[in-house]
C-alpha positions in Angstrom: 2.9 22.5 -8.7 3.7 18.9 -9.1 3.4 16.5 -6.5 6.8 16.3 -5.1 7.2 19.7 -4.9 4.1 19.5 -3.2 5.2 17.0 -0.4 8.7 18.8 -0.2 7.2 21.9 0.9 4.4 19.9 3.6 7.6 17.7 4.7 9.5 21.0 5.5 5.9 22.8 7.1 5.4 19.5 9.2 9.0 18.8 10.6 8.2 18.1 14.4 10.7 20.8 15.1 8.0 23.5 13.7 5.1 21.9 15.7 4.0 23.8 18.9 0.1 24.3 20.5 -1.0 27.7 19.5 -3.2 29.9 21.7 -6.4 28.4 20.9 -4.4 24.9 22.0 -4.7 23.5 18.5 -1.5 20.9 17.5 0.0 23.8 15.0 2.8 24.0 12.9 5.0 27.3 12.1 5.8 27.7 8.6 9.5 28.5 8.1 9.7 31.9 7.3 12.6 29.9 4.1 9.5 29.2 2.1 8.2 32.3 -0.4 5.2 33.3 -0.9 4.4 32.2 -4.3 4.8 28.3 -2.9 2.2 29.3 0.0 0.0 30.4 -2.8 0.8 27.5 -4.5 -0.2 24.9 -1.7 -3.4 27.0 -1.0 -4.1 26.9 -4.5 -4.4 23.0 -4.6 -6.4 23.2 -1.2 -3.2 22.2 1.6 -2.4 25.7 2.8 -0.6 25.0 5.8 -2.5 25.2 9.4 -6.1 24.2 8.2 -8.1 23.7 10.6 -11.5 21.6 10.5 -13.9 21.3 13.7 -15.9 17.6 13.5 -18.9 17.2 15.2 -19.1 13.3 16.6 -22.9 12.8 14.7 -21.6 14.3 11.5 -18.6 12.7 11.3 -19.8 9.1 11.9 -23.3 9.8 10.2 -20.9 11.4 6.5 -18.5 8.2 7.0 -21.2 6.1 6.8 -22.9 8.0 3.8 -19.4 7.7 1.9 -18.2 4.5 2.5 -21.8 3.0 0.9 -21.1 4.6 -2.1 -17.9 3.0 -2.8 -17.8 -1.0 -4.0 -16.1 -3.0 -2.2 -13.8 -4.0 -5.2 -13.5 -0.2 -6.3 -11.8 0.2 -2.4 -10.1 -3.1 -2.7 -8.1 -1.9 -5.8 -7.2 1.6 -4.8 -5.9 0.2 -1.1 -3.6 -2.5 -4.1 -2.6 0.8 -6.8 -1.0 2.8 -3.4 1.4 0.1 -2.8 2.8 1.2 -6.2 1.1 2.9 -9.2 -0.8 5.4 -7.1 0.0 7.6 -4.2 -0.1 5.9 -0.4 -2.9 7.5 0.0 -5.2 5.6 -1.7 -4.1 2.7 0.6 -6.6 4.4 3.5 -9.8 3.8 1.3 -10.2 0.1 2.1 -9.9 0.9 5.9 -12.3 3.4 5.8 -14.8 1.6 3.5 -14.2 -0.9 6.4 -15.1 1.2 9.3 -17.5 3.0 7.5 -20.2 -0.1 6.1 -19.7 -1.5 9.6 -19.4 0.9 12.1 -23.4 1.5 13.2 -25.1 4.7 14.2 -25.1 5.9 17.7 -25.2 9.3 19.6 -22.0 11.0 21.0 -21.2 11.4 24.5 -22.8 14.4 26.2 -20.4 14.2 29.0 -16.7 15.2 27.5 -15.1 12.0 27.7 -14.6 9.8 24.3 -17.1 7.5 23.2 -16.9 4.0 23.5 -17.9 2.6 20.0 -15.5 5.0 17.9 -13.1 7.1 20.3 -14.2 10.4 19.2 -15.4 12.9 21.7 -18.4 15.7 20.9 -16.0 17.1 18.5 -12.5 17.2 16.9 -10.4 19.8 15.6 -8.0 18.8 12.7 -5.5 19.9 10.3 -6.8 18.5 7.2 -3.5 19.4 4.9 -1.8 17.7 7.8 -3.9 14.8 7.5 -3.6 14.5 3.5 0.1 14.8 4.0 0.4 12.1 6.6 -1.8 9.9 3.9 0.6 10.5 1.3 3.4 9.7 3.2 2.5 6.6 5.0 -0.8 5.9 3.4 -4.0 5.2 5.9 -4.5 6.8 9.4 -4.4 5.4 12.8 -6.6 2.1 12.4 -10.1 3.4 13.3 -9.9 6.9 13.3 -12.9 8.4 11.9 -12.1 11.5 11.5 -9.1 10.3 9.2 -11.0 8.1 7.1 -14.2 10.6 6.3 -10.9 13.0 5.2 -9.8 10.2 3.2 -12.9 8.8 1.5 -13.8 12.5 0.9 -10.6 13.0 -1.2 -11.5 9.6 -3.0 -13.2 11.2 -6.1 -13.7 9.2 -8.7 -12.6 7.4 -10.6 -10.5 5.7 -8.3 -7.2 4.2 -9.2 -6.7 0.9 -10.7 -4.2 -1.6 -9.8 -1.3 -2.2 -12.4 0.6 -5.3 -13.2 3.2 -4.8 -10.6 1.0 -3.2 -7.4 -0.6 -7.1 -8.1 2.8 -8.7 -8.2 3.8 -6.7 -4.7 0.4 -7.6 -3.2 1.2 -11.1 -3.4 5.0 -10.8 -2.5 3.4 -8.9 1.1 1.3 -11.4 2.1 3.9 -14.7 1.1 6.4 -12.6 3.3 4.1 -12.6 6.0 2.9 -16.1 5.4 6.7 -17.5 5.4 7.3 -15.9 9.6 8.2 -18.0 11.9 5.3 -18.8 13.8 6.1 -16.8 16.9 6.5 -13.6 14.9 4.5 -10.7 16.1 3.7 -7.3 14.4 7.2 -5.6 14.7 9.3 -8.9 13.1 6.0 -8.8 10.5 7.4 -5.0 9.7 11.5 -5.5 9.7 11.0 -8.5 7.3 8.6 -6.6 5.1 11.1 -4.0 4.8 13.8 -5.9 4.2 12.3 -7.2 1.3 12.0 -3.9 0.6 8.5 -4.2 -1.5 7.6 -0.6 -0.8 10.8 1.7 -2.3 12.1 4.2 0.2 9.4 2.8 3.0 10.5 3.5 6.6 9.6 0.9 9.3 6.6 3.4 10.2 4.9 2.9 6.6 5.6 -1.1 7.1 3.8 -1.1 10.6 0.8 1.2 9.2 0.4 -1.6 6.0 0.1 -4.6 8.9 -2.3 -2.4 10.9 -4.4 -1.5 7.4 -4.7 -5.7 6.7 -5.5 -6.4 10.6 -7.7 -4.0 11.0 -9.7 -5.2 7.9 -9.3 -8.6 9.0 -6.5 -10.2 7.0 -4.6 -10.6 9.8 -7.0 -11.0 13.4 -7.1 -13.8 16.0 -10.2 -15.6 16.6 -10.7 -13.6 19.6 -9.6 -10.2 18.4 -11.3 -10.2 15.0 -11.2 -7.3 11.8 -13.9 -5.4 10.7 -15.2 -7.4 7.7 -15.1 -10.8 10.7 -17.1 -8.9 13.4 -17.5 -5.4 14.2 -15.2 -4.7 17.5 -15.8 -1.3 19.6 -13.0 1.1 19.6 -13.0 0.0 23.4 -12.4 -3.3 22.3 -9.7 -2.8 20.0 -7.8 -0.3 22.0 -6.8 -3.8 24.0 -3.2 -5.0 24.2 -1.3 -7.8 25.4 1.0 -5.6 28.0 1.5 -1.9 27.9 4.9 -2.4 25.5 2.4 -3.3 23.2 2.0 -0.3 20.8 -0.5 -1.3 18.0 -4.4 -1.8 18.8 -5.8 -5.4 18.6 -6.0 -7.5 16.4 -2.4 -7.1 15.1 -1.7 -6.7 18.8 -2.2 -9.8 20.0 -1.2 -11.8 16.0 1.4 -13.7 15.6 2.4 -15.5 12.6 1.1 -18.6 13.9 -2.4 -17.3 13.2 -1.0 -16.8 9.6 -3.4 -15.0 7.1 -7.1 -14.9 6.8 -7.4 -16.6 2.9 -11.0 -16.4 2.3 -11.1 -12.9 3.1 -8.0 -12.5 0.7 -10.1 -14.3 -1.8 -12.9 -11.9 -1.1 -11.1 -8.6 -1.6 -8.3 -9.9 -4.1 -9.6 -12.8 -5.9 -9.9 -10.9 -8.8 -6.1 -9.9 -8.9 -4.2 -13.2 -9.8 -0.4 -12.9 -9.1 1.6 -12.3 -12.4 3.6 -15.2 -14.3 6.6 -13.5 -14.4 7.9 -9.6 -12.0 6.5 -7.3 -14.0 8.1 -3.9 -14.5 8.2 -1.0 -11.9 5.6 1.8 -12.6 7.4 4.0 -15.1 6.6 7.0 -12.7 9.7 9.4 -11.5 11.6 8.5 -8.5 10.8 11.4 -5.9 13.4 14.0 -5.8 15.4 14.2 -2.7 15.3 18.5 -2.4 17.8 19.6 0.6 16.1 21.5 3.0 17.6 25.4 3.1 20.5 25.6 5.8 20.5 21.6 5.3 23.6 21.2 3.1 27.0 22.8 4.4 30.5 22.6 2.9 33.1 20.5 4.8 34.5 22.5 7.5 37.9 24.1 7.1 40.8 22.6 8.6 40.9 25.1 11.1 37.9 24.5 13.2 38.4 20.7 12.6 39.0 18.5 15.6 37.8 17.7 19.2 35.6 19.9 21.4 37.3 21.7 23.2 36.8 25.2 25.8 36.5 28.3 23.9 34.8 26.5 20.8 31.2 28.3 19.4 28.7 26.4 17.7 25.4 26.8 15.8 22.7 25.0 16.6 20.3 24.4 13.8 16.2 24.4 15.7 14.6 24.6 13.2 14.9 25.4 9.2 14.3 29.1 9.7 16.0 29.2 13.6 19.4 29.2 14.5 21.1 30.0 18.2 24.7 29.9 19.5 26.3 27.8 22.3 29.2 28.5 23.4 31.8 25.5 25.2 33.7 26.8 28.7 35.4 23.6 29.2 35.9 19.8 28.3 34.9 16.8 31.0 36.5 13.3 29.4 33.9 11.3 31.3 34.2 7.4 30.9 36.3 8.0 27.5 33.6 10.1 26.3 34.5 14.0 25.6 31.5 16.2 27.4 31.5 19.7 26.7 30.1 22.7 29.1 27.7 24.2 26.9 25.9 27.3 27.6 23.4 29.3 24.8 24.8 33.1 23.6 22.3 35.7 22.7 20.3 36.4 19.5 18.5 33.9 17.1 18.9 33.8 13.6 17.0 32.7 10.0 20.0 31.1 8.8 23.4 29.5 9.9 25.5 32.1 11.0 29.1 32.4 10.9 32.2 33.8 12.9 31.7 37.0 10.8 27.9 37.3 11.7 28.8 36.7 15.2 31.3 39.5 15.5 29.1 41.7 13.4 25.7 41.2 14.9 26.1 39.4 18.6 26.5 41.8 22.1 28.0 38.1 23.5 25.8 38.0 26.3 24.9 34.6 28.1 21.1 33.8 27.6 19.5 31.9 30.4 16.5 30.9 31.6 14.8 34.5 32.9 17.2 36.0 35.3 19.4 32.4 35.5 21.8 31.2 33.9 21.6 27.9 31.9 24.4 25.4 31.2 24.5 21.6 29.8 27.1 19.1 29.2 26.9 17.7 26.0 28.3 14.9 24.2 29.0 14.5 20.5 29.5 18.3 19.9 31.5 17.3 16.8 29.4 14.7 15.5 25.9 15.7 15.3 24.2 16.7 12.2 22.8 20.3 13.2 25.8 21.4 15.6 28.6 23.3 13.6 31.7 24.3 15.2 32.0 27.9 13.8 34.7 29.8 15.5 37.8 28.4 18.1 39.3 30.0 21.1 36.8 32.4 21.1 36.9 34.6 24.9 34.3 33.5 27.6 31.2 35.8 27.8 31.4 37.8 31.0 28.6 37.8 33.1 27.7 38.4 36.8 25.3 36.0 37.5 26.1 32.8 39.4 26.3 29.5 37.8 23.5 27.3 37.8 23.2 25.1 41.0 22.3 22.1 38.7 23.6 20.9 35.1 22.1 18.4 33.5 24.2 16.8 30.4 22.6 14.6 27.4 23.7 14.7 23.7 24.5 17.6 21.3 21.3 17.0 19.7 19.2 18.0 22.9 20.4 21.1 22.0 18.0 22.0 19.5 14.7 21.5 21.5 16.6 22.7 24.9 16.7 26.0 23.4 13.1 26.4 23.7 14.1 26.9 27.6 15.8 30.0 26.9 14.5 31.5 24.3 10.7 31.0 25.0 9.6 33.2 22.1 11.2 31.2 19.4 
């Protein structure tokens, strides 16, 4: 299996709408019951079955990132963290962080006590989904800036030998870090991000990949204040660095409280990058294939037909996609124009089902009872019932449900697109 097959299938396992907290209150994911069983086989063949679980002790986990990290040179972690911003998978990018952490972090016992230690964050032990993990890497590249748990995965996956930059990973190096050197001097870590994507330096990068790149260099110390330095300045305490400016602050120090103005730490550019002088000329793209974009099953749906075009309006049946593998019905009793905005009186129909359903499945298969919440009934006005991707309008006119229960007391009303995660409400086992 190659890898974009490989991060097709993790993409589709780890869409938030298959996340839930399973018995033993582990952050799970349900696989969509759309994937076969040869690609299971397939992902647990290369070690990233879905739902792997890893208990860390706090000891181990700090005592094996410390082992690892002094077995890789500095260089060897400066040039992998340079091949993932081209040549080489994002995931190499988390290396240099953890080589970071890892030569610098000292040794110290765990709390005893249940709350989270002060030097690193982690508590007597932490349970983790490694595939998750890798798959977060290789999407965004490193983990949450001091997360030790993270970087032992990562520097554990770091066999050698690692990558080595090419020609163009060195040219986009040096295009980052003149973006970030031309800010405006009042520039903080978001503007940093939305210019560094406009530039567009990383192909198909969202704005969280951007963000995790200026947390990677702060965190190292490229980017720090003089009082909030990076890990190859000063050693700082997770404590420390869990600091912000004001609680709209999102990102730990330092690259909370950069700006521009404090511009870029050169002599520790020199020291990790020295060796990679900028190209003469843009050199040529890595000659590796773009990613193919795979639709999702019960993604991609034909145009509707002309008959069930239109405005919301009472009578209208929709499905609602929840998930890739979970489908449910809501059914429209009547249209509120509310401030020029068309709200419909949604309520959810009984049954669930694997893939979109249609007016002929609905007839064929569906007892049209109401389903509410236990004993009572559920209703919501929603907005944008024909204009939100995972809502299709399926069957017009259709006869109001009976039912002899009361109305609810209270409706609430949001967007179509509540409807997905609303459903959970009714149809708890889902």
């Amino acid at each position: 299996m190659d890898a974009d097959a490989i991060m097709s299938l993790l993409s589709r396992v780890y869409a938030p709408a298959n996340s839930y907290v399973d018995d033993a209150g582990r952050h799970s994911h349900r696989v969509p019951s759309t994937i076969p069983a040869h690609a299971l086989a397939a992902l647990a063949a290369n070690g990233l079955a879905p739902n792997t679980f890893r208990r860390f002790d706090h000891d181990d986990a700090v005592t094996g990132l410390r082992r690892l990290a002094a077995a890789v040179p500095e260089r060897a972690a400066a040039d992998a963290f340079v091949a993932g911003l081209g040549s080489a998978s994002p995931r190499w990018r988390a290396v240099l962080p953890a080589w970071a952490l890892g030569t610098t972090v000292p040794a110290h016992p765990g709390p005893t006590d249940g709350r989270r230690c002060d030097i690193c964050f982690l508590t007597a032990d932490t349970i983790l989904d490694t595939t998750l993990a890798w798959w977060q890497r290789a999407r965004s590249g490193a983990p949450l800036p001091g997360d030790v748990c993270g970087y032992l995965l990562a520097l554990e996956s770091a066999t050698p030998p690692l990558p080595a930059p090419q020609p163009y990973d060195v040219w986009v190096l040096h295009e980052i870090l003149d973006v970030i050197r031309s800010l405006p001097a009042t520039t903080r870590a978001s503007g940093a991000a939305q210019a560094l994507r406009a530039a567009g330096l990383l192909p198909g990068a969202d704005k969280w990949t951007y963000r995790s790149l200026l947390e990677d260099l702060a965190f190292v110390g490229v980017l720090q204040t003089p009082e909030h330095p990076g890990m190859l300045t000063a050693f700082t305490t997770a404590r420390q660095r869990d600091q912000r400016p004001s609680v709209r602050v999102e990102v730990d120090a330092p690259l909370a409280f950069w700006r521009a103005a404090d511009g870029v730490t050169e002599p520790l550019v020199q020291r990790l990058f020295g060796h990679l002088p900028r190209p003469a000329e843009r050199p040529s793209a890595p000659a590796t294939a773009a990613p193919a974009r795979r639709a999702r099953p019960g993604t991609r749906t034909a145009p509707l037909p002309a008959a069930l075009r239109g405005e919301p309006r009472a009578g209208d049946l929709y499905a609602v996609r929840c998930r890739e593998d979970a489908w449910v019905l809501a059914y429209c009793h009547r249209i509120d124009d509310r401030g020029g905005r068309r709200y419909g009186l949604v309520e959810y129909l009984d049954g669930v089902f694997t893939a979109q359903p249609t007016a002929a499945d609905v007839d064929a298969t569906v007892d049209r009872r109401l389903r509410g919440r236990g004993p009572d009934r559920w209703q919501m006005w929603a907005s944008r019932l024909d204009a939100t991707t995972g809502v299709r309008r399926i069957a017009r006119d259709v006869a109001a449900p009976a039912d002899d229960r009361p109305a609810p007391d209270r409706i609430g009303s949001g967007a179509a697109k509540d409807l997905a995660h609303l459903a959970s409400w009714c149809f708890p086992d889902m």
